[in-house]
Structure formats: structure tokens, C-alpha cells
C-alpha positions as CSV (number, residue, x, y, z in Angstrom):
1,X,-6.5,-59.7,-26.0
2,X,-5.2,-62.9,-27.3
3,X,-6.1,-66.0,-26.6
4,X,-2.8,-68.7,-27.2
5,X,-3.1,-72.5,-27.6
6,X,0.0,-74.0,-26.8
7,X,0.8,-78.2,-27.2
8,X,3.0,-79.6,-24.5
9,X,2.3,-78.3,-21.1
10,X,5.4,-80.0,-19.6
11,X,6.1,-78.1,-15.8
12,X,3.2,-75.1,-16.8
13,X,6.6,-72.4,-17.2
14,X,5.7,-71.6,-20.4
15,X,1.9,-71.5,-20.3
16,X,2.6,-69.0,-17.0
17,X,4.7,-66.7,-19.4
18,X,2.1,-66.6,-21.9
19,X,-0.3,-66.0,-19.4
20,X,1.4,-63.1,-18.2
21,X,0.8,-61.4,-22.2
22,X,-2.5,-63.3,-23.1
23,X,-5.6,-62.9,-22.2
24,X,-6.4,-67.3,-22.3
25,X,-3.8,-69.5,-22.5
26,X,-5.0,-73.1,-23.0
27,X,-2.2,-75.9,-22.9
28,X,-2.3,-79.4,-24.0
29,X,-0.4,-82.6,-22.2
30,X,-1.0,-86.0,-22.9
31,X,0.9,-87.3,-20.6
32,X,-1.3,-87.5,-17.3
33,X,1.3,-86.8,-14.5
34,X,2.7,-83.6,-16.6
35,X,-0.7,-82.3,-17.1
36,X,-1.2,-82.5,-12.8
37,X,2.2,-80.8,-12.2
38,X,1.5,-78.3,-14.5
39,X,-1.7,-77.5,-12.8
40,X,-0.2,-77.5,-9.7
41,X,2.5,-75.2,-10.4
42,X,-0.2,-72.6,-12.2
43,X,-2.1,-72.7,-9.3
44,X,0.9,-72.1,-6.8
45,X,2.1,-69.6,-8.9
46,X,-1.5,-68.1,-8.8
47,X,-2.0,-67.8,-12.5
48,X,-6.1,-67.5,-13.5
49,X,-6.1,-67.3,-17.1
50,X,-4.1,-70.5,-18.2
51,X,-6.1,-73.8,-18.3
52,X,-4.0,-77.3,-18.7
53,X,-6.4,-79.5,-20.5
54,X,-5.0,-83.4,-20.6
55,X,-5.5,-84.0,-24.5
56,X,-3.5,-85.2,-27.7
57,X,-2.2,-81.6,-29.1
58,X,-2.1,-83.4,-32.5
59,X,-5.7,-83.6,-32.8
60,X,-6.2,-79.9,-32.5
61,X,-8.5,-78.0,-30.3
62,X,-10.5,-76.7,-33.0
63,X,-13.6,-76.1,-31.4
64,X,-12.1,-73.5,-29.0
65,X,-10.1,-71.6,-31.6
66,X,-9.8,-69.7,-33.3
67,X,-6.6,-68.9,-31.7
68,X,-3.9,-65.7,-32.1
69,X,-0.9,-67.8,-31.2
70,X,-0.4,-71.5,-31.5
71,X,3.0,-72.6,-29.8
């Protein structure tokens, strides 16, 4: 039932493990290229309930929150 906010996307791995647990992951990357492969690599892993959003994690996401777990 939770839902996770996690900053730093990188390669998706981690957003796919919380995924697995979570019922929402959302993952920030600011870094354009790391916010595609991470998309990709959800995708081809067929993970539905992680969404890669390409943002500054130090601005927050607080309109979406509030969250269980911020990583």
C-alpha cells in the first residue's frame, strides 16, 4: 500500500525493487539520458507501477505526496 518517492533514478534497479514492495514508486532524474535508460529498463523489465519523472529531486515533489518512503 505504499506509495515511495525515490531521487536519483540512475539505471531504474532500484525503483524496480521498490516496485516489487510498493504499491507507486515515483523516481526522479535530472539528468535527461538517465531518466530514458531508466524508462527503458522498467519497461523491459515489465514493471507498471514505477514512473521515472525527469525533475530536480531537490525541489520536492510535494504535490504528489504525501509519501510512505522517501529514498
Amino acid at each position: 500500500h505504499e506509495t515511495v518517492l525515490e531521487v536519483g533514478a540512475g539505471s531504474g534497479y532500484m525503483a524496480a525493487l521498490l516496485a516489487n514492495r510498493a504499491q507507486r514508486v515515483i523516481t526522479l532524474e535530472i539528468d535527461p539520458a538517465l531518466a530514458q535508460l531508466a524508462r527503458d529498463n522498467l519497461q523491459r523489465a515489465g514493471v507498471r507501477n514505477a514512473e521515472v519523472r525527469q525533475a530536480d529531486g531537490s525541489q520536492g515533489l510535494a504535490a504528489h505526496g504525501p509519501f510512505d518512503v522517501i529514498l
